[in-house]
N, C-alpha and C positions, 0 to 999 in steps of 0.2 A: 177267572181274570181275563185269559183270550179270550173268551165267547164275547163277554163285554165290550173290549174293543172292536172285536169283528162285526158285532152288531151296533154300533156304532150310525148314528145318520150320517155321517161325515166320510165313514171307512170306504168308500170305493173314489172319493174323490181325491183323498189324503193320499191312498194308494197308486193313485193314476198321477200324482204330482209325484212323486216319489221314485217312481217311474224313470220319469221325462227327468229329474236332478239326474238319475243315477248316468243316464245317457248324455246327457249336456256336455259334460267335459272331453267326450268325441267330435264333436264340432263348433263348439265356440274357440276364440283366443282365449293365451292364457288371462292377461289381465281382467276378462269377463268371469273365470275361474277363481280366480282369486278376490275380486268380490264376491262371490257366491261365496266360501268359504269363509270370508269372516262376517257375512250377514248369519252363518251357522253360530258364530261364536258369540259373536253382537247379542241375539236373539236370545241363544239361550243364557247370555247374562241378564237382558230384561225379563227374560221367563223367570229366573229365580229371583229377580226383587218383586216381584208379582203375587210369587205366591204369599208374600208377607205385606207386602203394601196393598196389592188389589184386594186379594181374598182374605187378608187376616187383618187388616184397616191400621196396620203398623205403618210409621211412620221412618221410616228407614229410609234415613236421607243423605248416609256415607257406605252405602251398601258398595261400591268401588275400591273399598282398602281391600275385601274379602279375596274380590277379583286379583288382586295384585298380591295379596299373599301367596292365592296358589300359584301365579306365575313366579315371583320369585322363589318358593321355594324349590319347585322343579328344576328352575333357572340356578340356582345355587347348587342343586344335589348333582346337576351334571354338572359344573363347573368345579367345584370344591371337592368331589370327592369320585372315587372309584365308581359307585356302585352302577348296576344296572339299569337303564334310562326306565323301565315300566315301575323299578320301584319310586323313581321321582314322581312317574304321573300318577302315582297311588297316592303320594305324601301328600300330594298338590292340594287336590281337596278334603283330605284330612285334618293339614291346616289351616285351612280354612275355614273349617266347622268347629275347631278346637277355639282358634281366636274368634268364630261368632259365637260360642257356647260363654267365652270368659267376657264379652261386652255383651251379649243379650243379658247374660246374667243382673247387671247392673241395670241396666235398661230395660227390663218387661217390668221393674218394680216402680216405673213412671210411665206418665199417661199424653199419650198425643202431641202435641209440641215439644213436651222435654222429653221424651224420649228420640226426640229425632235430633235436638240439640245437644245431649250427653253423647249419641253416636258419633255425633259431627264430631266433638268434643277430642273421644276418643280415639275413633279412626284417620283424626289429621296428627294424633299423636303419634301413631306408628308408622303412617306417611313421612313426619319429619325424621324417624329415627331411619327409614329408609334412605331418604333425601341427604341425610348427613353423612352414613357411616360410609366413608369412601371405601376403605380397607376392605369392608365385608360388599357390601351392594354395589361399589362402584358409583355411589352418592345420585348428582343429578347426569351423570353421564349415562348412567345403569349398565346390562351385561348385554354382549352383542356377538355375534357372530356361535351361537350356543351349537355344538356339536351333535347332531341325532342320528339313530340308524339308521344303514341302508334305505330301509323301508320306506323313510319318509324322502328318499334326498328326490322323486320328482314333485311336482306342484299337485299332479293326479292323486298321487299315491297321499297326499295328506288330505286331498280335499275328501278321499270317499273314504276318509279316517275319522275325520272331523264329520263329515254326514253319517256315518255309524252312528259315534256317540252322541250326536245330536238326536237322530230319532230315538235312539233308547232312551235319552233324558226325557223326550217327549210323551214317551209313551206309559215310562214313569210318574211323569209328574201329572199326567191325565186321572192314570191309579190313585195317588193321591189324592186329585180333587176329589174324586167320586168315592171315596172312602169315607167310613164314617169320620175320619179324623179329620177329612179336609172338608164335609158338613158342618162340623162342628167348629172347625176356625170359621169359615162364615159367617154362621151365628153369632161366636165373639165378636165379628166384626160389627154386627148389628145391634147386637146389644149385651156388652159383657157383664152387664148388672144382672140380667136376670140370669143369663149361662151361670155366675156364679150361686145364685140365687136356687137354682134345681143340681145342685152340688157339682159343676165342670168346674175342673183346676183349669181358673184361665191361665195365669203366669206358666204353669206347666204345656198346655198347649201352645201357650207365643214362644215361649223357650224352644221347644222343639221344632217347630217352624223356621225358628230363625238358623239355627241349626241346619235344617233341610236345606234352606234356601242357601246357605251360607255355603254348603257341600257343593250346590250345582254351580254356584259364582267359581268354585275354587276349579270347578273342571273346564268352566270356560278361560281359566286362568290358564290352565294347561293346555287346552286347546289353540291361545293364542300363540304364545312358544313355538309348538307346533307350526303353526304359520309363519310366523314371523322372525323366529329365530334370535328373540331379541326381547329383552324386557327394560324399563324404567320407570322412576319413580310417576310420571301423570297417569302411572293403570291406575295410582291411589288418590287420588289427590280427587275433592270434591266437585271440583268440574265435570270430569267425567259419571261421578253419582246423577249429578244434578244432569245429566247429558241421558240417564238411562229411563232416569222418572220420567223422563219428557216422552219416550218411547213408551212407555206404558200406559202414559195419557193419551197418547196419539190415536194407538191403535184400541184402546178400551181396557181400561184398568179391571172390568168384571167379567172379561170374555178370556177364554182359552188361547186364543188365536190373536188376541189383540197385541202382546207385547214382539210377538214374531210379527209382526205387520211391521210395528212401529221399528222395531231396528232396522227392518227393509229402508223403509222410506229416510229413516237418518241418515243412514251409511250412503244410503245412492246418493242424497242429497250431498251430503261432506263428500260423497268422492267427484260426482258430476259437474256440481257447482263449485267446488272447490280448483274445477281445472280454468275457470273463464274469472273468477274473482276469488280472494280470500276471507272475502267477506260473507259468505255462504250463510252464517248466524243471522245475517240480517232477512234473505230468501227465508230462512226457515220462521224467524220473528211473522215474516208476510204472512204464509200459511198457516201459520197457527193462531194466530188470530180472529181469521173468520171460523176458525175449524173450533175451538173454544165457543164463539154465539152460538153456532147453528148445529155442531154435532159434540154436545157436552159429553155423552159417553165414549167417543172415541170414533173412528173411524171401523171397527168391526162391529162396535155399539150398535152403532148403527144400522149396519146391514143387518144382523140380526133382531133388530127389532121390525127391518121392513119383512123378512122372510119367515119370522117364528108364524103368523097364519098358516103359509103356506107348507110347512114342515109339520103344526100339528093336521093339517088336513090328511097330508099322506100317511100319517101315522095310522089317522083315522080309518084308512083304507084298507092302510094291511089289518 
């Protein structure tokens, strides 16, 4: 499983960026910091609707409530109770995989469109049970000022918390792909007639996808916490779903690297443009536009389609 990554065509450049993050927060400002940090959290919440929407051809179009589960439950287990802050960021995506286990459930047993319109369906419903219950959530005000250990109280100390768990999810969710199990969701993707047709339990493979995917939403859930110190009901709310697919599009819904692109470019966008206008959705409406004619697989699509000659040449070599 290391040899694979290690051998890797990517691995000494991944490594060499990896690098240069871990060093960064010795001389940049903090606020350059703390974007960095929630493009970590950003990303790997487009990374996990990727693995269901790009690679498994699911239409998961409220993948946002998941996110927001695992942050309020963490958000709630320090708030509400005793116990110790690690077991909140356990629960976090636990719950999170539990409530995509009991809506996938429902949803892998419809196809394409209405599978993404029961999600909608469903995840605006626990959105408004968020949105309402003042008593428990704290309604549309949500929880704020969330207490966490020592550990986390500098901005450093969370960012190289949060770039931990990020590369581990990365390195995991690489495994995945390259696994026969994550061959085999592509092929659903491609053509679940015949997959069922040479005996693959589709429904069983989309179920557990959705699941995976639902696990790494619930960690960037926790991750955001982490950050921010604060949660409320727009982590669920459909906007921001519809806010992550656009990341996914950007940077190449069928590449590895594509949805970590695409939150890059989002987040700088909403925080850069967002300092000179509030209108920032219309800037992005700009770019996407041409970027939709001329590079329909995305923005990493792309580039690997100009570089894949040149990567099998070297191959060739060694």
């Amino acid at each position: 499983m290391f040899k694979r990554i290690v051998h890797s065509k990517w691995f000494g450049l991944v490594a060499g960026l990896f690098i240069v993050l871990l060093i960064l927060p010795l001389f940049v400002p903090r606020f350059y910091v703390y974007i960095l940090a929630l493009i970590y959290v950003t990303a790997l919440l487009a990374m996990s609707l990727n693995l269901v929407f790009g690679h498994g051809g699911m239409f998961q179009f409220h993948h946002a409530v998941f996110y927001g589960v695992g942050a309020y439950t963490v958000a709630l287990m320090l708030t509400k109770t005793s116990l110790p802050v690690w077991v909140g960021f356990i629960a976090g995506p636990i719950a999170a995989a539990l409530v995509g286990l009991c809506i996938g459930w429902f949803c892998v047993r419809l196809t394409r469109l209405y599978f993404g319109m029961l999600q909608i369906s469903l995840g605006s419903l626990i959105w408004a049970i968020v949105f309402r219950w003042y008593h428990f959530t704290g309604g549309d005000d949500g929880i704020h000022g969330i207490a966490m250990i020592p550990l986390f109280s500098s901005l450093n100390n969370s960012y190289y918390f949060i770039l931990f768990i990020f590369v581990i999810c990365q390195i995991i969710y690489y495994l995945i792909l390259k696994s026969p199990f994550g061959n085999t969701l592509q092929a659903i993707r491609d053509n679940p007639q015949r997959c069922e047709a040479i005996g693959i339990n589709v429904i069983r493979h989309q179920l557990f996808a959705i699941v995976i995917s639902t696990f790494f939403a619930g960690i960037a859930g926790v991750l955001f916490v982490v950050l921010e110190r604060s949660v409320f009901p727009d982590l669920l709310f459909w906007v921001l779903s519809l806010e992550i697919c656009i990341m996914c599009l950007l940077g190449g819904m069928f590449t590895f690297a594509g949805p970590i692109l695409g939150a890059a470019i989002i987040v700088a966008l909403r925080i850069f443009v967002g300092i000179f206008t509030e209108y920032w959705t219309l800037i992005l409406g700009i770019i996407l536009i041409p970027l939709i004619f001329f590079l329909p697989e995305g923005v990493m699509g792309y580039f690997q389609e100009i570089f894949k000659p040149r990567i099998k040449e070297v191959a060739k070599r060694r």
